[in-house]
Each structure stands twice: as C-alpha cells, then as structure tokens.
C-alpha positions as a LaTeX table, in Angstrom:
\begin{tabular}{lrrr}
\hline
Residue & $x$ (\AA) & $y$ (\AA) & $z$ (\AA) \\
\hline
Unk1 & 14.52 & 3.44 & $-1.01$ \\
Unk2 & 11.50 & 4.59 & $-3.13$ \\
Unk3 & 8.46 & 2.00 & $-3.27$ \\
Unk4 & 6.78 & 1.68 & $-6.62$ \\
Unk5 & 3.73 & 0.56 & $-6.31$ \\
Unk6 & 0.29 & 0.31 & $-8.73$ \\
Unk7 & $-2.97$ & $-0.45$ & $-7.68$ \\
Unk8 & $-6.59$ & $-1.58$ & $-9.62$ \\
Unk9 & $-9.39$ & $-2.85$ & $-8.44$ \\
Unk10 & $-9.53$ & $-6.27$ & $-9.56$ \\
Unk11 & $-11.34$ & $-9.93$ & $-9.04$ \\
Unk12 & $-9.26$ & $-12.45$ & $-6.96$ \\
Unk13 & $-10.35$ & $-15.65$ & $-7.77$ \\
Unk14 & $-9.48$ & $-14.69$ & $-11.55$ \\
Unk15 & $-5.65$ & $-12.98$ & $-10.04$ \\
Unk16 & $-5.33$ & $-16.21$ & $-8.41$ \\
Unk17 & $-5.91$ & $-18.62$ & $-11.20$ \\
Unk18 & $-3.56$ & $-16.35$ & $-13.55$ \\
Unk19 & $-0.64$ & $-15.86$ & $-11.04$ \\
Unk20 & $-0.42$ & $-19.82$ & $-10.47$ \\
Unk21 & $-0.04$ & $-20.42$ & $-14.04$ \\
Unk22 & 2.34 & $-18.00$ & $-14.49$ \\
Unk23 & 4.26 & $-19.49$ & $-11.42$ \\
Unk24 & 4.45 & $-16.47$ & $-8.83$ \\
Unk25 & 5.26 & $-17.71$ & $-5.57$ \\
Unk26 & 2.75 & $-17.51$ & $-2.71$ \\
Unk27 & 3.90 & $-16.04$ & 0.02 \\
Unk28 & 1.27 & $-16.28$ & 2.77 \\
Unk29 & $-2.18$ & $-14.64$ & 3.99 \\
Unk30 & $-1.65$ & $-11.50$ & 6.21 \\
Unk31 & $-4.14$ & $-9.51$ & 8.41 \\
Unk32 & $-3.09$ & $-5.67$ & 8.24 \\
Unk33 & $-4.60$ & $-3.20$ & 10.79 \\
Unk34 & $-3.29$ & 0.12 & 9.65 \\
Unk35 & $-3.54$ & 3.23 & 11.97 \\
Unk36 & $-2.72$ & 6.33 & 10.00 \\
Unk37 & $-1.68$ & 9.98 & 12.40 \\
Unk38 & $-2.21$ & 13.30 & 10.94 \\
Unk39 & 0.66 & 15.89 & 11.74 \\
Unk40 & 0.11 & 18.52 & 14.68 \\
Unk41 & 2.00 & 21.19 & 12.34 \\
Unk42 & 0.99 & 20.14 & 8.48 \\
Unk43 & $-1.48$ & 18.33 & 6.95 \\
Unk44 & $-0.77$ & 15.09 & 5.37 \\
Unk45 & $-3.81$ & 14.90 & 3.24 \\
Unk46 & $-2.60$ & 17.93 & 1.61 \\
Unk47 & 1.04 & 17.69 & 1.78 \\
Unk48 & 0.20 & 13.94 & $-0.03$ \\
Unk49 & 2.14 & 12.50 & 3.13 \\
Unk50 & 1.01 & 9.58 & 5.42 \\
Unk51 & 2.16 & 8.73 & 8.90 \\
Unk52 & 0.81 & 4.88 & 10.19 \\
Unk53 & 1.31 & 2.50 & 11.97 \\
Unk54 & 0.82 & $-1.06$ & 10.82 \\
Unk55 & $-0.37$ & $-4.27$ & 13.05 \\
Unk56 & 0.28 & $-7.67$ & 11.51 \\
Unk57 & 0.49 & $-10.46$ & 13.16 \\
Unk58 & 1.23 & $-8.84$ & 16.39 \\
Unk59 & 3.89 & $-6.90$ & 14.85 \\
Unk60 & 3.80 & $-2.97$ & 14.75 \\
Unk61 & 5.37 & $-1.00$ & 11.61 \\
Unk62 & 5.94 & 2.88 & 11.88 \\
Unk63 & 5.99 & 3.70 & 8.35 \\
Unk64 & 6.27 & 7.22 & 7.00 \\
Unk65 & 5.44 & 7.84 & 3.60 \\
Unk66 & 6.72 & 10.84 & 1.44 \\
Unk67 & 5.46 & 12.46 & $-1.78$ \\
Unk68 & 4.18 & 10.98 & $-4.49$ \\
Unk69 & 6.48 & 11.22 & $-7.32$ \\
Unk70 & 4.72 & 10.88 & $-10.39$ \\
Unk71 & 1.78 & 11.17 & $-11.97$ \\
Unk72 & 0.49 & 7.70 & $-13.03$ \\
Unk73 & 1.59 & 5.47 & $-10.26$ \\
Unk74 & 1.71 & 5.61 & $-6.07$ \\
Unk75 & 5.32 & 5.80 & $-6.25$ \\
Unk76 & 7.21 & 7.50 & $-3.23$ \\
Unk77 & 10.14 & 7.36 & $-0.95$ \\
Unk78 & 9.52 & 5.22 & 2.56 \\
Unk79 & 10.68 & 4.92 & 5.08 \\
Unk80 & 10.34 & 2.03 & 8.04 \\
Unk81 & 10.58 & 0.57 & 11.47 \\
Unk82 & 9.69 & $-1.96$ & 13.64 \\
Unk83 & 8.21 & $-0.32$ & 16.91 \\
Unk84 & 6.06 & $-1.67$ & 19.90 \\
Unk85 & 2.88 & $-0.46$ & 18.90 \\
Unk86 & 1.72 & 0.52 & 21.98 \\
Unk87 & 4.57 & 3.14 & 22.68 \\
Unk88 & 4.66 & 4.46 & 19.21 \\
Unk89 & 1.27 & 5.64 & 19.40 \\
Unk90 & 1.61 & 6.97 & 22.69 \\
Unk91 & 4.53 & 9.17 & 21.55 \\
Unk92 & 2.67 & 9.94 & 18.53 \\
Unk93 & $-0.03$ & 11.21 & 20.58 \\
Unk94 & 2.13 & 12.85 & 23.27 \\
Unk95 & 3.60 & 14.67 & 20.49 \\
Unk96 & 0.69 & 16.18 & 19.34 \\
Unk97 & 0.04 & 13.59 & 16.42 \\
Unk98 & $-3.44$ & 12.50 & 15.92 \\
Unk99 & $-5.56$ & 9.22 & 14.65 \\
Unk100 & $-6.53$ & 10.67 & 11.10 \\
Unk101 & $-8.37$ & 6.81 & 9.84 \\
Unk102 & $-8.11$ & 3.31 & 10.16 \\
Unk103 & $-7.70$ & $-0.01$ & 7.40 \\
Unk104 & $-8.45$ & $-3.20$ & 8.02 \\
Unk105 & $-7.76$ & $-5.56$ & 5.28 \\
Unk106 & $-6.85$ & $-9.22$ & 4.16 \\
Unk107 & $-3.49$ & $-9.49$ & 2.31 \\
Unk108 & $-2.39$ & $-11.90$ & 0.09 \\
Unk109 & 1.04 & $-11.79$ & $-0.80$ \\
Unk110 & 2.82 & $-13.03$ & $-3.41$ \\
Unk111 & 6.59 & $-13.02$ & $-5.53$ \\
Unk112 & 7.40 & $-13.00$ & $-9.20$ \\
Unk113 & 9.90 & $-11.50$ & $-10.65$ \\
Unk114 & 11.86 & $-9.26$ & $-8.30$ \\
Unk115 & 8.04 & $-7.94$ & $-7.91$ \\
Unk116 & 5.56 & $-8.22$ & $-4.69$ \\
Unk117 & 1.75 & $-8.74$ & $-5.65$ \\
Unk118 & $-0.67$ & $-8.49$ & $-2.84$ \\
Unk119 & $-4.43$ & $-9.21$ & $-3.34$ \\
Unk120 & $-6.00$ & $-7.05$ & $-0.86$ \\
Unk121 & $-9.82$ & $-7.53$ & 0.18 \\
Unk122 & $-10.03$ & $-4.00$ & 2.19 \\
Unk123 & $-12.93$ & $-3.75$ & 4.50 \\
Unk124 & $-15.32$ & $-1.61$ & 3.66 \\
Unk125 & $-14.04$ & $-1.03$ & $-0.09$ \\
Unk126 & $-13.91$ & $-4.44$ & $-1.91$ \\
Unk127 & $-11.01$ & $-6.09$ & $-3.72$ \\
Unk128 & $-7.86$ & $-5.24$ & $-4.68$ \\
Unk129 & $-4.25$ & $-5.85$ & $-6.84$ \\
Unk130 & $-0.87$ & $-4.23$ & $-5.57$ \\
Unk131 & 2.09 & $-4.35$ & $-7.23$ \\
Unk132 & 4.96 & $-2.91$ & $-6.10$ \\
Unk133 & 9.29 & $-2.53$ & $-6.14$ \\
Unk134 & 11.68 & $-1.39$ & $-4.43$ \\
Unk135 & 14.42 & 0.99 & $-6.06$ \\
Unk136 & 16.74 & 3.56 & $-6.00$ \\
Unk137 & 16.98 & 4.84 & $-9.80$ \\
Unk138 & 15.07 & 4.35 & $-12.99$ \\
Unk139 & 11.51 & 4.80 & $-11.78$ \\
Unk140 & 9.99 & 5.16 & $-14.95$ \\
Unk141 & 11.41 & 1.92 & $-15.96$ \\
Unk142 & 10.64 & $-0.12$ & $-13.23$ \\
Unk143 & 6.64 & 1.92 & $-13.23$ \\
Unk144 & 6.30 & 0.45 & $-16.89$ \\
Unk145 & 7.72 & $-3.33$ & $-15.92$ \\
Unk146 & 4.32 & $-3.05$ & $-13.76$ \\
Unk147 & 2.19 & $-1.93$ & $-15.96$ \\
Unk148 & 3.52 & $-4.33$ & $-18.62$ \\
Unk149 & 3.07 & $-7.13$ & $-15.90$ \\
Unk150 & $-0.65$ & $-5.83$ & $-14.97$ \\
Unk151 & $-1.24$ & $-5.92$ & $-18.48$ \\
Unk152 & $-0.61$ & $-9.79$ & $-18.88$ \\
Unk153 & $-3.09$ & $-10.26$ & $-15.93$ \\
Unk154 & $-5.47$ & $-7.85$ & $-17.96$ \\
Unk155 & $-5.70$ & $-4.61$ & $-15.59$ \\
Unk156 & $-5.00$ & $-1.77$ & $-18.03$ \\
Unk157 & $-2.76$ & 1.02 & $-16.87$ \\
Unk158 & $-5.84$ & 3.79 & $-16.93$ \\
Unk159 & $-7.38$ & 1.48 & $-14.74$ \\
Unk160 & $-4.85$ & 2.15 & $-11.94$ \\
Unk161 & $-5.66$ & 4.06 & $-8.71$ \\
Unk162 & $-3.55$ & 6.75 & $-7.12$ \\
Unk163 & $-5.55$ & 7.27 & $-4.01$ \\
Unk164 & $-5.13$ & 5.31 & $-0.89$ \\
Unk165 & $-7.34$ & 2.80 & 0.71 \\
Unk166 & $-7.49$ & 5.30 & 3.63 \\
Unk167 & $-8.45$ & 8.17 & 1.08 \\
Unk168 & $-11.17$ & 5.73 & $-0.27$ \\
Unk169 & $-12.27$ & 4.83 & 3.52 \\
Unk170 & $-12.47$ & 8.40 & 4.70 \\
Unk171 & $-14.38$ & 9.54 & 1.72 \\
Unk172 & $-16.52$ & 6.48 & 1.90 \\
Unk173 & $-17.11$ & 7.46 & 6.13 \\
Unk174 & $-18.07$ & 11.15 & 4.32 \\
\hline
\end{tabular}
C-alpha cells in the first residue's frame, strides 16, 4: 500500500472546532513514542528512507518507510508490523542498525471521509495537522482530495511540510 499523507503546522483548538462541525469522527487520544534506526549499509537520511519503531499504548510497530514519491506531499510506500518492542530493537541493534532520533508526541486521531486526520502536538516542535490515505493507484488524485480537504479547514497547499518530525527534531537538537 502507499500512504498519502500531508502535513501543516496548524492551531488545534481552531482544527477541533472545524472538524466537529463538519462531523469527522473522533477516534481517540494516542501517545506515540517513535524510535527511528539508521541502516549499517545506507543512509536513510539520504536515501529519504526511515526505519522505526513505534510505542503506543504498549504496543510496538516496526514500520519501514520507502521513498518519497512526489514532490508536494509525504507520499510513500509502507510497510508494517506488529513486533515486541523489546526484541525488535535488539535485532535491530544486533544487526548492526542504530538509534538515529527519537519523537514523542500527542495524537489525536480522527475519520472523515475514507481520510485519517491526526492533530499532533510533537514535543519539542509545536502543533500539528496530518492527513493521510491509503492507496494503491491514482496518487495524484487522492494528494489533491487532501489538499482540497485542508483547504476547507484553511491550511493552503504551499503551506504543507515534506520533512519529518524527526528531520525537524534532529535539526532542532543541531
């Protein structure tokens, strides 16, 4: 599956007024810890890859994230797994993997439209919108039903981000 996905920085309390009068369906308050491992033999940062694991709830996520695929949104093919968290970092680490960064963050999450919104507040780097889909053709179409939707909520599309929270944190810890 490819994940589509846009993100702006964005107020909450406004997002949440505006997506309960437009009727999207809360979905519950999350607490993500996400762990993210650099490659022994490539770099991710440079291959625009990213390897973490992802603690909610005491629940672990390997999740393995490929290329971007185009040039306006954080859309990419990914991949997932439930794993004890535990042993997936140990045979990360045995394998030569290392701990590139850390995320902590709040997540709200929440459903309209065949479409997941999550209101992130990401330590260290504010507040956030996510929007994302899941597909398997007609990218551009799906990229511009989230942009259309961001739109209604007033985030313009050239006020999307491309870079990841861990991007922003490392360059932040710089």
């Amino acid at each position: 599956m490819i994940e589509i996905e846009v993100k702006a920085r964005a107020s909450h309390r406004f997002l949440r007024e505006r997506l309960a009068a437009i009727g999207a369906k809360p979905e519950g308050i999350q607490e993500h810890l996400d762990t993210y491992y650099n490659s022994p033999v490539r770099d991710f940062s440079t291959t625009d890859e990213a390897l973490r694991i992802r603690s909610v709830n005491g629940r672990s996520v390997l999740t393995y994230k490929g290329k971007k695929l185009d040039s306006v949104s954080k859309t990419r093919p990914e991949l997932e797994t439930e794993v004890d968290g535990d042993s997936a970092r140990s045979i990360l680490i045995a394998l030569g993997f290392f701990e590139s960064g850390v995320v902590s963050k709040k997540r709200e999450v929440f459903s309209y439209q065949n479409m997941t919104i999550a209101l992130d507040s990401v330590e260290g780097l504010g507040e956030f919108i996510e929007v994302e889909k899941q597909a398997d053709c007609n990218i551009e179409g799906h990229c511009d039903e989230i942009f259309a939707f961001l739109e209604e909520l007033g985030i313009q599309k050239e006020d999307s981000i491309r870079t990841s929270y861990l991007e922003m944190v490392l360059e932040r810890n710089r």
